[in-house]
C-alpha positions, 0 to 999 in steps of 0.5 A, spaced: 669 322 418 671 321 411 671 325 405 666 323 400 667 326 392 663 328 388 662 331 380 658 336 381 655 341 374 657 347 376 663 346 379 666 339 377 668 335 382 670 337 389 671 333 396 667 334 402 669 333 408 665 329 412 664 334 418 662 338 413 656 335 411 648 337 412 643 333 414 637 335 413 632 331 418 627 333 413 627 333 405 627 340 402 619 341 399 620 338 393 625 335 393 624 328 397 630 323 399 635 327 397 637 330 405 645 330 405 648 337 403 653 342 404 655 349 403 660 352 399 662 360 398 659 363 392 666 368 391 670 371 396 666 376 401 660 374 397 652 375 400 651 368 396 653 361 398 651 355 393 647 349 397 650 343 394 647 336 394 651 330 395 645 325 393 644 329 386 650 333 383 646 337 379 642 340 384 645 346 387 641 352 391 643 359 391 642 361 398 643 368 403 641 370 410 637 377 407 641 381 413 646 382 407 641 386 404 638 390 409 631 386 410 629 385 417 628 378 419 626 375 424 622 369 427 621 365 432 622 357 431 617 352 433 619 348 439 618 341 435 623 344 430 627 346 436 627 339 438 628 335 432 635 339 429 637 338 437 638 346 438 640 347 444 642 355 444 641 361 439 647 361 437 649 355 433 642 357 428 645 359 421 639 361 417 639 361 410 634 362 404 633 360 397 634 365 392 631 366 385 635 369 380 631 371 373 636 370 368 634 376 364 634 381 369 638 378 375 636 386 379 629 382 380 632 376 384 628 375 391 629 371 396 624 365 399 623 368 406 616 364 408 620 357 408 627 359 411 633 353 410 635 353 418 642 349 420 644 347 428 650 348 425 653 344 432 651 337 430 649 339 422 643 337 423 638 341 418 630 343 415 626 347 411 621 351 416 615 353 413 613 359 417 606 360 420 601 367 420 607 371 418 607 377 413 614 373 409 613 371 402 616 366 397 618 372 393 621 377 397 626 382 393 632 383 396 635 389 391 630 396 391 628 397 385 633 403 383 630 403 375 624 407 379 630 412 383 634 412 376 628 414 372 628 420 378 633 423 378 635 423 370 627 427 371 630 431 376 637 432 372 633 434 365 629 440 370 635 442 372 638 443 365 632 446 363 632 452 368 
């Protein structure tokens, strides 16, 4: 497979190697006719990876597998998406969700957990599930809500004080 280059706005330009090239058999919603991307590491060790499109250099995902944070997450897939990625074993399923980052308070990111992004990681071949009779959401937090744990404990601190 060749490599491919492209000027992307986030991260100037890169080359892709063609064994790394996602094909989604079905668009992302919202974002019809763009269907080949790849993944790349956000930072060392990081829970995020940015899901890049090679047909529109200005789009990029960031995505995570909510395992990163704790949250319990499991689905079964329907055996027409089993069938149209080409899985064949468990193993080769990577899952990842779109996170939203609010820029003025990037502690409220949440995580799309209705519609995951999951990758047969054997042939790369990828879609958008929308999961159906589930309790997941499109705006999942992925961090607790520790304002609410600081207001506590600097409660308790002050009554400690007072005693």
């Amino acid at each position: 497979m060749s490599t491919i280059q492209i000027t992307t706005s986030r991260f100037g330009t890169i080359n892709v190697d063609g064994k790394n090239i996602i094909e989604f058999v079905s668009p992302i919603i919202g974002f019809e006719g763009l269907t080949r991307y790849t993944l790349l590491d956000h930072a060392d060790n990081s829970p995020f990876k940015w899901l890049q499109s090679l047909d529109e250099p200005s789009l990029a995902f960031v995505v995570t597998n909510p395992k990163f944070f704790a949250i319990p997450y499991e689905f079964m897939l329907p055996e027409d998406t089993v069938h149209r990625l080409g899985i064949k074993q468990v193993e080769d399923v990577l899952v990842f969700t779109i996170v939203n980052i609010p820029n003025e308070n990037p502690g409220l990111m949440t995580a799309n957990l209705l519609a995951p992004i999951v990758v047969n990681q054997a042939n790369l071949h990828a879609m958008q599930v929308v999961l159906q009779d589930t309790q997941y959401t499109t705006r999942t937090r992925l961090l607790p809500d520790t304002a609410k744990g600081q207001e506590s404990s600097e409660s308790a601190s002050a009554q400690k004080g007072k005693g």
